[in-house]
N, C-alpha and C positions, 0 to 999 in steps of 0.2 A: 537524474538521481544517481550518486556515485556512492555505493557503500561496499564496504569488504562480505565477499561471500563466501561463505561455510561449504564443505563439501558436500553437505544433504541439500544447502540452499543451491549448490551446482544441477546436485544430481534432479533437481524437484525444476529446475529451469529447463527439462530438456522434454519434461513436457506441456507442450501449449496449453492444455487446459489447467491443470495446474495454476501456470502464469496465469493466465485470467483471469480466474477468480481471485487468485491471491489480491492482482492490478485491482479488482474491483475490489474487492476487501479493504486494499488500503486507500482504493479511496475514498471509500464510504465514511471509513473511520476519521482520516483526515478534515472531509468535512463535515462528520457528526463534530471533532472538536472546535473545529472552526466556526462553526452554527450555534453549536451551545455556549461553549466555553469564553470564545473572542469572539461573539456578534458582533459588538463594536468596529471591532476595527475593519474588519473587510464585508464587503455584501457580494 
């Protein structure tokens, strides 16, 4: 995952928990869209 980072998104990366949950955050939400939204296409 390659996207431009903000200097709060720096400063918020320097701690690991932080990161984690965010990681799990987005991947919840990824696959909440994925599940709801495109069932279809991928399982």
């Amino acid at each position: 995952m390659t996207k431009k980072i903000s200097k709060s998104e720096h400063s918020k990366m320097q701690n690991p928990i932080i990161q984690f949950f965010k990681y799990i955050f987005l991947s919840l939400k990824i696959l909440g869209i994925v599940a709801g939204g495109h069932g279809g296409t991928r399982k």
